[in-house]
C-alpha positions as CSV (number, residue, x, y, z in Angstrom):
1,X,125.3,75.7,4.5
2,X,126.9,76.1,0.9
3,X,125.8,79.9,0.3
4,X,129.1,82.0,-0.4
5,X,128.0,85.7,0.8
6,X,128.4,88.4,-2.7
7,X,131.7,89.6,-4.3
8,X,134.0,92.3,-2.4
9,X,134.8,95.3,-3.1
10,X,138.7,96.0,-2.4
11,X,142.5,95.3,-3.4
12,X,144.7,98.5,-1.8
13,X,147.2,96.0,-0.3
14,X,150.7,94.9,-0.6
15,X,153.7,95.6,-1.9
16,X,156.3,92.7,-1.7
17,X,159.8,93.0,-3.0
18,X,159.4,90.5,-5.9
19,X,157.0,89.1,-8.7
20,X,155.2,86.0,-10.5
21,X,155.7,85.5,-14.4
22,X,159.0,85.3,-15.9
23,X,157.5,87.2,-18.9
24,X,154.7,89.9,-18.9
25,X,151.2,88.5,-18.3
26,X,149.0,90.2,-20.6
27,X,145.7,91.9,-20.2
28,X,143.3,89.5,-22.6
29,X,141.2,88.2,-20.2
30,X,141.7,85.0,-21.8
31,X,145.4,84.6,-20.9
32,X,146.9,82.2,-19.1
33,X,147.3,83.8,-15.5
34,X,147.4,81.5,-12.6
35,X,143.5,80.7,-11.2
36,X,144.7,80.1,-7.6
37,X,146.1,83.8,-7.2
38,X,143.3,85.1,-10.2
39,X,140.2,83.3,-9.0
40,X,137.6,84.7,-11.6
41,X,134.7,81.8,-12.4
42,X,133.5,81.4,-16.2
43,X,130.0,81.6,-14.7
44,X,128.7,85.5,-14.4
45,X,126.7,85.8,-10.9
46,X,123.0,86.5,-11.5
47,X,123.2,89.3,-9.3
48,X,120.2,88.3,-7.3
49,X,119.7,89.2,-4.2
50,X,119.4,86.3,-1.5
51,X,115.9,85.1,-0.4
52,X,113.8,87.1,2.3
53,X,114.5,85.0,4.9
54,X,114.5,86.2,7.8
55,X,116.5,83.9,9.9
56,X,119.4,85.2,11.9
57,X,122.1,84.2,12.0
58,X,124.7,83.6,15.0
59,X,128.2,83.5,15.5
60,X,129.7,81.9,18.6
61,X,130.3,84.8,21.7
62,X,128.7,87.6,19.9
63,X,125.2,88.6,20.4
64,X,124.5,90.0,17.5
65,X,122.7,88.5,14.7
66,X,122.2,88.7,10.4
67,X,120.1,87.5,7.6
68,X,121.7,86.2,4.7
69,X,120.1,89.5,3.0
70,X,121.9,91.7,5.9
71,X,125.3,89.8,5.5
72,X,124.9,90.4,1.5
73,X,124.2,93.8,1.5
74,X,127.7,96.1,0.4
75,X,126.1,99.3,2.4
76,X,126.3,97.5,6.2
77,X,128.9,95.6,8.1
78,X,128.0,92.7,10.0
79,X,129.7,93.8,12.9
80,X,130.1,90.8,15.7
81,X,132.4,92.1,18.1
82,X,131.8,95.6,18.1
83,X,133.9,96.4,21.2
84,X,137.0,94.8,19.6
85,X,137.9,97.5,17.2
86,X,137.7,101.5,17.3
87,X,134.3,103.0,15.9
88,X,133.8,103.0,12.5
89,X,133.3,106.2,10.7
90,X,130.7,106.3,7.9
91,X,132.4,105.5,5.1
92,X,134.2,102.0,6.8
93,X,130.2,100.9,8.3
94,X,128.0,101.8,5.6
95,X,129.7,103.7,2.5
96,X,127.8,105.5,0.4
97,X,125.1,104.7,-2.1
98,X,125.1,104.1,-5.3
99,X,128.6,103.3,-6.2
100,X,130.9,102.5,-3.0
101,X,130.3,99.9,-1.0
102,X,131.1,99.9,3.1
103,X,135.0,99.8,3.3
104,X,134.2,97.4,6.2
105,X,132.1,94.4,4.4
106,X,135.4,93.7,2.4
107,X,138.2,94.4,4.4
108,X,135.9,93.3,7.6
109,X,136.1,95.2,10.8
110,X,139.2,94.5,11.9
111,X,140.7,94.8,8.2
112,X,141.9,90.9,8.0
113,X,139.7,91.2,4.2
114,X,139.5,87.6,3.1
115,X,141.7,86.2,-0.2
116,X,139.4,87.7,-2.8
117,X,140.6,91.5,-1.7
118,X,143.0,92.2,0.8
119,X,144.0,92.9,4.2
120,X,144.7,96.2,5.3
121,X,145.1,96.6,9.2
122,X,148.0,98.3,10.0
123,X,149.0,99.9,7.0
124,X,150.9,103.4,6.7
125,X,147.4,105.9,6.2
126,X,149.9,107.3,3.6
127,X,150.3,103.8,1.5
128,X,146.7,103.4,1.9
129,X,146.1,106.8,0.5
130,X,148.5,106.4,-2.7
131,X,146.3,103.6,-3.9
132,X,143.6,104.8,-3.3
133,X,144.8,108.0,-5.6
134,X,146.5,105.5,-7.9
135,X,143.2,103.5,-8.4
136,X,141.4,107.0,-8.6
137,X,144.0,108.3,-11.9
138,X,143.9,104.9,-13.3
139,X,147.2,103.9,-12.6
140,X,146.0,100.8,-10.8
141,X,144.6,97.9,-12.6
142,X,144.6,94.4,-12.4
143,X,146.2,91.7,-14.8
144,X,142.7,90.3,-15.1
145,X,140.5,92.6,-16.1
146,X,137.5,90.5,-14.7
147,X,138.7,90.7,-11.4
148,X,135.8,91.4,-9.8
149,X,137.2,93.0,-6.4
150,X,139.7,95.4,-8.1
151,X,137.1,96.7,-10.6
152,X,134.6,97.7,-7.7
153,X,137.5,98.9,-5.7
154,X,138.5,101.4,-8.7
155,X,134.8,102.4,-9.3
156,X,134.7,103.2,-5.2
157,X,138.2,104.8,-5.7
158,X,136.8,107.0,-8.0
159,X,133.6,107.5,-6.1
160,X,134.7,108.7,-3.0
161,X,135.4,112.2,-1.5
162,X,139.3,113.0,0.3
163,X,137.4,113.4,3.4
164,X,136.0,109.8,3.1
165,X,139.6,108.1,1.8
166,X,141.2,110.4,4.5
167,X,138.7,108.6,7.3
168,X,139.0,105.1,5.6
169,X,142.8,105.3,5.8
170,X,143.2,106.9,9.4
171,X,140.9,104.1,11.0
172,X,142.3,100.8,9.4
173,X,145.7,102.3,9.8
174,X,144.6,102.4,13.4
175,X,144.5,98.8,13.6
176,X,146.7,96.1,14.4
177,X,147.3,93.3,12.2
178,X,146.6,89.9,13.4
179,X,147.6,86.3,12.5
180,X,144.9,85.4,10.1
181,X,146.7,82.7,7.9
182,X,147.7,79.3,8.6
183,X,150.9,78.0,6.1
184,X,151.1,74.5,5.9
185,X,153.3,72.4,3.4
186,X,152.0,70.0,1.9
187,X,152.4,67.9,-1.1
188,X,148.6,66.9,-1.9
189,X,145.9,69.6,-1.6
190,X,142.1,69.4,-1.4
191,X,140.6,69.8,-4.9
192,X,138.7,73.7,-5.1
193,X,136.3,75.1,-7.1
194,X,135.8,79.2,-7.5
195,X,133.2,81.5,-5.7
196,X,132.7,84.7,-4.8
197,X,135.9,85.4,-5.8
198,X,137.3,82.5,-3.7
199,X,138.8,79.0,-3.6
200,X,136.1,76.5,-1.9
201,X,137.2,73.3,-0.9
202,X,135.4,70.3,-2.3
203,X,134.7,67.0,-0.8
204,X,137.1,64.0,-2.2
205,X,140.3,62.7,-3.0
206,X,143.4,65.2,-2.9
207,X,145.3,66.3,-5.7
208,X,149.1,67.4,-6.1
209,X,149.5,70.9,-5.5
210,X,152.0,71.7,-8.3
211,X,153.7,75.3,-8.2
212,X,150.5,76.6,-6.3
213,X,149.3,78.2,-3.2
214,X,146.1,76.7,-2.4
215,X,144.5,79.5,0.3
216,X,141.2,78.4,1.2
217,X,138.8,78.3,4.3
218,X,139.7,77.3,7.7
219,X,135.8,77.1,8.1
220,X,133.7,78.0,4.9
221,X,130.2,78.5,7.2
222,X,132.0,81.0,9.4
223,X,133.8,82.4,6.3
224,X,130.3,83.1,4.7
225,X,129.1,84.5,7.9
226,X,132.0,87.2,8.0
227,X,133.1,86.0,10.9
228,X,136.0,88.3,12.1
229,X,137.7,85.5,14.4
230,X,138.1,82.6,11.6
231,X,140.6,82.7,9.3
232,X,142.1,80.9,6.5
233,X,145.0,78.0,5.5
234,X,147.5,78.4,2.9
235,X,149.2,75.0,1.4
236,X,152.2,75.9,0.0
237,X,154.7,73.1,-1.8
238,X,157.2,71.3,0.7
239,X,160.3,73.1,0.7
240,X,159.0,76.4,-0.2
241,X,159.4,78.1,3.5
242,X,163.3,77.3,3.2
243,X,163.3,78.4,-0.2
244,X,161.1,81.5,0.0
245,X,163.4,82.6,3.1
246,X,166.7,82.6,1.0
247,X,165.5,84.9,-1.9
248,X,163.7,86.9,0.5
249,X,166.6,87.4,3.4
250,X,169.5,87.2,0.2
251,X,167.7,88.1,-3.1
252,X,169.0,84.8,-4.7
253,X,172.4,85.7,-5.8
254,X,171.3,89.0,-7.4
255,X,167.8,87.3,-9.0
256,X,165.8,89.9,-6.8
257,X,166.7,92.6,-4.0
258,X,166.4,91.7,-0.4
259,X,162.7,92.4,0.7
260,X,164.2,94.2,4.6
261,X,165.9,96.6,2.2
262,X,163.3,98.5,1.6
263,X,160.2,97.0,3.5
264,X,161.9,96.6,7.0
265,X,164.5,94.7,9.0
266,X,161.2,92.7,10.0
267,X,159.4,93.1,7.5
268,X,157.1,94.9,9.0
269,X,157.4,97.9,6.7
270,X,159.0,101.5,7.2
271,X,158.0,104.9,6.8
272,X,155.4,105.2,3.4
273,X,156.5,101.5,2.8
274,X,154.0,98.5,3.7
275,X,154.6,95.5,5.7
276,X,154.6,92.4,3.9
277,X,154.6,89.8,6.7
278,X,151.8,87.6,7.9
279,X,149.6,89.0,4.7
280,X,147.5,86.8,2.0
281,X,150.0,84.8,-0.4
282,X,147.4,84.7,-3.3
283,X,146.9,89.0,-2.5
284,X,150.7,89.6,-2.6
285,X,151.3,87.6,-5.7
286,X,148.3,88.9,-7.6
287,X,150.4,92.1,-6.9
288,X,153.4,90.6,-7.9
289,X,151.7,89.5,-11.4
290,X,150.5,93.3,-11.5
291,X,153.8,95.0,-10.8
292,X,155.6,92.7,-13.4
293,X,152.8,93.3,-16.1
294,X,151.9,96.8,-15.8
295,X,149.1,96.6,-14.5
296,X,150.4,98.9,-11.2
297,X,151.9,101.9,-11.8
298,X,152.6,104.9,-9.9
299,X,155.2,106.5,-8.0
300,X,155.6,103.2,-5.4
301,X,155.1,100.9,-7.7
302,X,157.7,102.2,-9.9
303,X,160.6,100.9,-7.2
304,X,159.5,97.1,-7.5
305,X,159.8,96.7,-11.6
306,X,163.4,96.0,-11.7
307,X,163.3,93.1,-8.1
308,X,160.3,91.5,-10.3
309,X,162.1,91.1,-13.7
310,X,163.8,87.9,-12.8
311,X,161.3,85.8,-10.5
312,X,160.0,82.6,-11.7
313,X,156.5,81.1,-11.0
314,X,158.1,78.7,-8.4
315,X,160.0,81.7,-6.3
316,X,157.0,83.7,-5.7
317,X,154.9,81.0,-4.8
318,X,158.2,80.2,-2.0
319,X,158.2,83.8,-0.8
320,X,154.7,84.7,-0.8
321,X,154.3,81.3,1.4
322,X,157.2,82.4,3.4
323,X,156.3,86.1,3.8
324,X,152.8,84.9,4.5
325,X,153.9,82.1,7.5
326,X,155.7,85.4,9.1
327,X,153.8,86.8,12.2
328,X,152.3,89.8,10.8
């Protein structure tokens, strides 16, 4: 089953201590930002809805069942294990129609979210509440302005009522993050190819990984299903764990700041200030890439411009993987 369920809505996550590009990426489409952290395919989606079929579908210990039309659809959540989370209030289980999408079919129940957005459990309702705002004065943007995910999450920004952030942020706040990401080093990687906003692995010989974070899949059927208990694997190049621990726990010698200086002795964030442990690599250093080119602005972004200035492709790749092995 090859059928990669529609493009998500969301991007409010993340704010490491450090950034991607040595120099400013710019905002023509056409530039050379990294495609394993910017995922954006040449080919435009039709936009067509799946087939009527009315198969459902199953995942393992839940009782519940979809279509593909059901698990496509932006105004549900395919909700498997209903008794593992708090309930959902309106605007996280179904949104509101026309223009934002159930908080809950990106971010997924438990607000893991998948590569192509972000994940949000656990987050201060405050921090979640500034980007929302931030996305809602256009002070949020991404580097690639086809980024499917951050464009619907602006237009939903925009959309939506303070009650509705205000319940949105209260109930993922609520949760508690979870290990979702596997970090592996590795020298060869499997060879991808971009949907849905995602890497997909495809069948064949390996290739080397280069100064790239390859997060993809642990299980592309269950991904596709929105399965809430499988996850993903990040290869990261060997020796980036060692390396992405020095700059985070020094700063390099005065390259960057310390990331426990402002996000936490753990990491784990403090006060207004998100955790950055345990989180997607390719999420935080798409935010990296944003910090450093503009792209986010605002009053909390403003603190991570001068950490970013100095970072080189190769150290964000090490302290994304390193911040991402972390348990969360």
């Amino acid at each position: 089953m090859r059928w990669v369920i529609g493009i998500c809505a969301a991007s409010i996550v993340v704010a490491s201590s450090l950034s991607l590009v040595g120099a400013k990426a710019p905002a023509d489409p056409s530039s050379e930002l990294p495609l394993w952290a910017y995922p954006v395919s040449e080919t435009v989606p039709s936009g067509n809805a799946p087939a009527a079929d009315k198969t459902l579908l199953h995942v393992a210990n839940s009782t519940a069942g979809y279509t593909k039309a059901q698990l496509a659809n932006l105004f549900m959540v395919p909700d498997w294990f209903p008794a593992a989370h708090p309930p959902m209030p309106p605007v996280v289980a179904e949104g509101r129609k026309p223009e934002m999408g159930a908080c809950g079919h990106c971010h997924l129940p438990n607000g893991l979210g998948r590569p192509e957005n972000s994940g949000i459990a656990g987050l201060p309702e405050a921090y979640i509440l500034e980007q929302m705002n931030d996305m809602k004065q256009g002070l949020r943007h991404s580097s690639e302005t086809r980024m499917p995910s951050v464009n619907n999450m602006i237009r939903a920004a925009k959309a939506a009522t303070p009650e509705e952030m205000q319940a949105g942020a209260k109930y993922f706040s609520s949760l508690k993050p979870q290990k979702w990401i596997r970090v592996v080093e590795a020298d060869t990687v499997p060879k991808t190819h971009i949907s849905g906003g995602m890497l997909i692995v495809d069948p064949g010989p390996l290739e080397p990984i280069g100064d790239r974070i390859i997060e993809v899949s642990e299980d592309i059927e269950q991904t596709e299903l929105r399965n809430p208990t499988s996850g993903f694997i990040a290869y990261v190049p060997k020796g980036s764990l060692q390396a992405g621990e020095a700059l985070v726990k020094t700063g390099g010698d005065g390259k960057t700041l310390r990331c426990a200086m402002c996000h936490g002795p753990n990491l784990k964030g403090m006060a207004n200030i998100p955790s950055i442990a345990g989180r997607s690599p390719s999420q935080m250093a798409r935010q990296l890439i944003d910090f450093q080119s503009g792209a986010r602005n605002g009053a909390g972004a403003s603190m991570m411009k001068a950490p970013v200035a100095k970072l080189t492709n190769a150290d964000i790749v090490a302290i994304t993987g390193y911040l991402a092995s972390l348990e969360p």
